[in-house]
N, C-alpha and C positions, 0 to 999 in steps of 0.2 A: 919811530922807535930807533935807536939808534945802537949801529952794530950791524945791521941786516944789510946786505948788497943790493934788495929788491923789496918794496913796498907796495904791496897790492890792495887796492879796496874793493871789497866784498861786497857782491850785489845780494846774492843770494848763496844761500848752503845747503845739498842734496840732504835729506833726512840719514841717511847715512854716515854723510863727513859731518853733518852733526853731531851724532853719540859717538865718532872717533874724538872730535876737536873738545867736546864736551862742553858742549859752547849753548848748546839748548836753554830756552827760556821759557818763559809764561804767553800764551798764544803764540805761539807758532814765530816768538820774535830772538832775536842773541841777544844774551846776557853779558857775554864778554866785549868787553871794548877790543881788546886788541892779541893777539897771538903769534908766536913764532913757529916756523918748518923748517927743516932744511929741506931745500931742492935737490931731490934726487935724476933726475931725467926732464930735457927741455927740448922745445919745437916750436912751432914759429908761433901756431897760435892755441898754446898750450902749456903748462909743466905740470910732473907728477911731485906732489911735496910728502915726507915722510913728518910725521908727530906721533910722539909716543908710539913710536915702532907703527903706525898703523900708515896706511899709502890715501891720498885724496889727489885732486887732480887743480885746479887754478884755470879755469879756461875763456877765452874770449866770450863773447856773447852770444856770436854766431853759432858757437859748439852747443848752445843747451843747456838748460838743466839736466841732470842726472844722480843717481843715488850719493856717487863720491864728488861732483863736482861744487869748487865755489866758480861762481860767474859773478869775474873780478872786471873790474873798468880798464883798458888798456892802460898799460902802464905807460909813462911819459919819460921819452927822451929815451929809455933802456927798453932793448927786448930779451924775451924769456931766455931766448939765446947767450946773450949775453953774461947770463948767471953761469959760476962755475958749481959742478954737482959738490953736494955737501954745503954749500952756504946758507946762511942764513936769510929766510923772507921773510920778513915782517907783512901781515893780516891783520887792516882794521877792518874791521868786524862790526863797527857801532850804526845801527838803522837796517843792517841784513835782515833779510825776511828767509825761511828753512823752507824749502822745493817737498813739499809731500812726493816720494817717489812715489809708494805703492800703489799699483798698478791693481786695478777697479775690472774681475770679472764681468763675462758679458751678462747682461741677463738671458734666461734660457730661450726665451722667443726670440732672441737676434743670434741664435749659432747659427740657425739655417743658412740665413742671407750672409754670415759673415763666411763659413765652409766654401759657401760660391762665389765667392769675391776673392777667393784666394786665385782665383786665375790669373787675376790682375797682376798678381806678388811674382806668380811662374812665368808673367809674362815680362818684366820689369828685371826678373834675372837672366833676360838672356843677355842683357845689358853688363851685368856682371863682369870684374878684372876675370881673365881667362886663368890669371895663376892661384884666383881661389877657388874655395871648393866648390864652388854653385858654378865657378865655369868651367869645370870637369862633371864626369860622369859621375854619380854618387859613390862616395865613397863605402866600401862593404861596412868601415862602424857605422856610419850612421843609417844605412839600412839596417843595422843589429837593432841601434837606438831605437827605430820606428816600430821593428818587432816585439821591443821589449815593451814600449808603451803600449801598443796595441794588446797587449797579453795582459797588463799590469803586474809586469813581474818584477820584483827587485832585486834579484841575484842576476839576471838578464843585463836589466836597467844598470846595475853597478860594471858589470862585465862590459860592454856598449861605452860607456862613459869612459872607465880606465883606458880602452884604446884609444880612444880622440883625445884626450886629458894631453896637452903640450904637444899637439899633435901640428907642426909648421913651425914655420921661422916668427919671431916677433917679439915685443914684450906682451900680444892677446899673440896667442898660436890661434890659426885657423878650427885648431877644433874646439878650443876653448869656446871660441866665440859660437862653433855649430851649439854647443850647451848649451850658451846664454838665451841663444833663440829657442832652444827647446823648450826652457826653463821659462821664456815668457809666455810660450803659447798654451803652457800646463796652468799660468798665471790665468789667462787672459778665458780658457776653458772655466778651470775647476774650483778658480779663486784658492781657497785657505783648504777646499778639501783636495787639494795639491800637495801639499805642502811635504809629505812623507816621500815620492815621488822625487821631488825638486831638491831633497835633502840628500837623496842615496844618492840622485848622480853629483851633487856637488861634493861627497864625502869621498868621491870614487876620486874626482880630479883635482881636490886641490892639491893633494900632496904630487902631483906630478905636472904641476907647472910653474911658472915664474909668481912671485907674489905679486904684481898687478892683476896678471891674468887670474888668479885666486880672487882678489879683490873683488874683482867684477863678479864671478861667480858667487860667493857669498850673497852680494846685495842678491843677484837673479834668484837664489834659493829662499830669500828672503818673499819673494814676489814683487821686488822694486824693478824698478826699469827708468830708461831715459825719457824725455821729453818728447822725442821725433818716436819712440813706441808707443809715448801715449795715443799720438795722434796718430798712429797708423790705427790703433785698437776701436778710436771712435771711428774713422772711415771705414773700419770693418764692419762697425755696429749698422751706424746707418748714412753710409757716405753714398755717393757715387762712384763710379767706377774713376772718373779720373781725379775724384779726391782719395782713394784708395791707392791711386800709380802715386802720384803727387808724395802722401805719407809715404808710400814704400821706398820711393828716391830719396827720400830725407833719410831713413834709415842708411840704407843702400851707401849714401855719402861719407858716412862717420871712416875713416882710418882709409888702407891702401887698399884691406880686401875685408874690414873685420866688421861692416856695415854688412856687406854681400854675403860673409860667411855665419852671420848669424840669420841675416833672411833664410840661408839655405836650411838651418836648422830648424826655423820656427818652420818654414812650409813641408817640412819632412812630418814635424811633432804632430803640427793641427790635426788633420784628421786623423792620422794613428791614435789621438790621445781624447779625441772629441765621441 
């Protein structure tokens, strides 16, 4: 397509940057040949692209699938870097398959085993950057958050949320990300009878953080998640304990601290909310 500074081919489209890109087809395939974004934000092996006002993300292979991700082919000769923000990237699209995000409750016979596997996850955080939240002392919101799921309260739950909502430096703030993990671990419990839960704290924080970090909360309220949560969710079911470490470090990896700072929130949510 000519005009674009950057041409990416699309492996796959997170079910989310789907119905942004409105690129959905028949079986689970794209119907559109090809699309433009502009590049708002770039990194070595990543950029965030804006379309139709909506945020998706462009990431190597190694990042995953995830709800807003395309996992595009390295691009040749130019890196993401190289893009200046606001230009235009061109998206073929043609033979992409859509990443199902939604994240697949346990069944009730595997909460047990998976509640006791969470030792694994508290053990895996001590490993944690020291400047996030999992490598401090817990934070007093997100002990509010653990109280308010524990209760099932949603004037609690909203209160808890607004304080972490943009809570650290970043385009995820630290507490955004404690959300997302809370948000998966209500997924990963309660399935779809979550969903009322997962909507008040995302209604509490988006309006008080950056529109990425919003981004990702939405999909989370939606009950979608990434790829390295999926597999953390099966080692919970019926892993072993070091396929359980294994998935938590894959989490754990994603960003400087926003892998670390959402395990801190899922291992706060789980049993508060189980």
């Amino acid at each position: 397509m000519t005009g674009a500074a950057l041409t990416l081919r699309v492996r796959s489209v997170g079910s989310s940057a789907a119905r942004a890109l409105a690129v959905r087809g028949p079986a689970g395939r794209i119907f559109e040949a090809t699309t433009t974004a502009a590049l708002v934000a770039a990194f070595e092996r990543a950029c965030y692209l804006e379309h139709a006002g909506t945020l998706v993300a462009a990431v190597a292979p190694e990042l995953l699938n995830g709800p807003l991700n395309l996992v595009v082919a390295p691009p040749s000769g130019v890196a993401f870097t190289d893009v200046p923000a606001g230009a235009a990237v061109a998206l073929e699209l043609h033979g992409a398959t859509i990443w199902p995000a939604q994240l697949h409750p346990f069944d009730p016979p595997a909460l047990p085993a998976a509640l006791a596997r969470l030792t694994v996850i508290e053990r895996v955080l001590r490993d944690a950057p020291p400047e996030s939240l999992a490598g401090r002392q817990p934070a007093k919101p997100l002990e509010e958050l653990a109280d308010a799921l524990r209760r099932g309260d949603d004037a609690l739950l909203r209160q808890a949320a607004g304080r972490l909502a943009g809570r650290g430096p970043g385009l995820t703030p630290s507490g955004d990300d404690a959300l997302v993990g809370a948000m998966t671990a209500l997924t990963m419990i309660r399935g779809g009878g979550a969903a009322r839960l997962r909507r008040a704290i995302a209604r509490s924080a988006v309006g008080r953080t950056t529109r990425l970090s919003a981004a990702y909360l939405k999909a989370a309220s939606r009950g979608e998640a990434g790829e390295a949560w999926h597999r953390l969710r099966d080692a919970l079911a019926e892993g072993s304990a070091g396929q359980v470490e294994e998935a938590a470090r894959g989490v754990m990896a994603f960003g400087e601290t926003s892998g670390a700072d959402m395990l801190a929130g899922f291992v706060l949510a789980f049993p508060a909310a189980a």
